[in-house]
N, C-alpha and C positions, 0 to 999 in steps of 0.2 A: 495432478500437477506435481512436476519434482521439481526441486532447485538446485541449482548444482552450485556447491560452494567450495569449489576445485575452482584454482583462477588461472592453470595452464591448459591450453590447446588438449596435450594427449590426458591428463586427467579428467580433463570434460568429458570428451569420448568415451574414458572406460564408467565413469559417474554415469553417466545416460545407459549404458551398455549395461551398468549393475543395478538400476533402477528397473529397466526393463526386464530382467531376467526375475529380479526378486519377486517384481509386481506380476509377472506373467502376461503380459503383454507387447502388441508388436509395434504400437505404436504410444507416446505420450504425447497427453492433451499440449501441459504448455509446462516449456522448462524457464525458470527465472535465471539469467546469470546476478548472482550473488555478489555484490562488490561492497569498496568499503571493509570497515571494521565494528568493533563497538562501541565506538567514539563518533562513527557517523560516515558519510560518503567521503574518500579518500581520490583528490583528482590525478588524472594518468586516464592515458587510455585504454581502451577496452577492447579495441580492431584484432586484435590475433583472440585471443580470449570468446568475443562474441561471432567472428567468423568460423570458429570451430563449431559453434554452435547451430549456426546458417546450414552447414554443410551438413549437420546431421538431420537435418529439417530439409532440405531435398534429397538426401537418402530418403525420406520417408516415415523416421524414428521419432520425431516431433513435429507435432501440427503446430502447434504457437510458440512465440518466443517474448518473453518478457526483461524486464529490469530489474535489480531490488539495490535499497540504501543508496543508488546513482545520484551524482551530480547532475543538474542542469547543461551540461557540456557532455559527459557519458551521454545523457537520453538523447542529446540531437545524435551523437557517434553514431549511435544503434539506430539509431531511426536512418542515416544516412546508409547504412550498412547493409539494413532489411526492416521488414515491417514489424512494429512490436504491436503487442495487443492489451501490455498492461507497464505498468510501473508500480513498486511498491519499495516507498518510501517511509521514514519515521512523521507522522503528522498527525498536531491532535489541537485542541484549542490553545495549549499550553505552548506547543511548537511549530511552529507555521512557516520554515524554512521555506515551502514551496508553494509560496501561496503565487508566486508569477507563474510555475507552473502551470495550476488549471486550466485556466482558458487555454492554453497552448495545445493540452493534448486533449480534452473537452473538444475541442476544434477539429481534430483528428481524429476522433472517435477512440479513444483508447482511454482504457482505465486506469483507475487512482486506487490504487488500495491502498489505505496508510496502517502501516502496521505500530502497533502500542498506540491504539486509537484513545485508550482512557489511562494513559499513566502521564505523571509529569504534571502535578498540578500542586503548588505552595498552596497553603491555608487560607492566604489573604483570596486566591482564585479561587479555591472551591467559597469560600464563601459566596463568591458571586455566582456560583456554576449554584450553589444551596438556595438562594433569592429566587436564580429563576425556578427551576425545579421545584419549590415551595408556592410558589405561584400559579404553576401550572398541575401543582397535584402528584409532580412524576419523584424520579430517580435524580441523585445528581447524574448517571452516567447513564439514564436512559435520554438526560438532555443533551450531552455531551455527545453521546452519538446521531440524535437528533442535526444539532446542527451540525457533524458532518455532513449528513445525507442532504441537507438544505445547504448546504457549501458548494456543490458541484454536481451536475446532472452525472457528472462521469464516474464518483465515486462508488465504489464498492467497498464495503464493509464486512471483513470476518471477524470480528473481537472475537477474542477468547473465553472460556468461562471454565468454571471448575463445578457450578452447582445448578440446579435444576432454576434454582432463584435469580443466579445472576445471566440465565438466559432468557429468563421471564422479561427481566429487566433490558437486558439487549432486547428482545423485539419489541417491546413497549416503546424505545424509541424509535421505529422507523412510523408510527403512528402518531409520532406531536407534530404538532405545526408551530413554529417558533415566530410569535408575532416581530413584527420591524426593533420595536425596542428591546426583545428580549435578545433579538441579533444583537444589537449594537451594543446592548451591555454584557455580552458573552465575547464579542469581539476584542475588549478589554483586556479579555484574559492575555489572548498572543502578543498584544502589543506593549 
């Protein structure tokens, strides 16, 4: 996967062009166009930006085409423009910006990846993210990623990790089952 985070037409091209040469291949899987800041999804359209993108993807240069940090107005752009096959967005229990999302692309068959899947959580939240996870034996953040994957049939999950530990604890959540209440009292947190 590369992403290209060049937001003019000819710097996409040479980005894709220099991804491919680097990586030594003739084709890439799937390129994200990158939008937004790091303040969050900035609205404007996306149509010359993700049409350069299109065109390098029937050249043959890109098999998939995705979103990142997009507005709910971007993703329809894109989707009106050509087919995506993911979105990735900031979303975690802490910040649930897209929670009308889901279903929409859940429905479409296209992926959620939410990136900073475990950051962004006050004290008074992890405490509650602490109840359930003491409850059930785990992580707080093997919960946390827990119920993303009980959030959405569509989501995909890459967390990060720096140690052999905190990837113990990433897989150990795609194994809990989050009973109804411990939904509703992790729900809390976003709202």
């Amino acid at each position: 996967m590369a992403s290209a985070t060049a937001r003019q037409p000819d710097e996409l091209r040479r980005q894709v062009h220099e991804n491919l040469e680097s990586l030594g291949l003739d084709v890439l899987d799937l390129v994200n166009l990158r939008l937004g800041d790091a303040t969050g999804p900035q609205p404007g359209s996306i149509a010359e930006s993700f049409q350069a993108l299109v065109e390098l993807q029937r050249q043959g240069l890109i098999r998939h085409l995705g979103v990142s940090n997009a507005t709910v107005g971007q993703v329809a752009e894109a989707r009106s423009i050509a087919s995506i096959v993911w979105v990735q967005n900031m979303y975690n229990l802490a910040h649930r910006h897209d929670d009308g999302l889901f279903d929409t692309l859940a429905g479409a068959g296209i992926a959620y990846v939410p990136f900073f899947p475990l950051g962004g959580f006050s004290p008074l939240q992890s405490s509650a993210l602490t109840r359930v996870a003491s409850r059930l034996s785990a992580t707080p953040m093997s919960v946390a990623l827990a119920w993303l994957l009980q959030r959405s049939p569509n989501i995909l999950l890459v967390p990060g990790t720096s140690s052999t530990a905190h990837l113990r604890e990433n897989v150990a959540g795609a194994g809990l089952t989050l009973s109804p209440d411990d939904l509703a009292e992790l729900d809390q947190i976003g709202r």
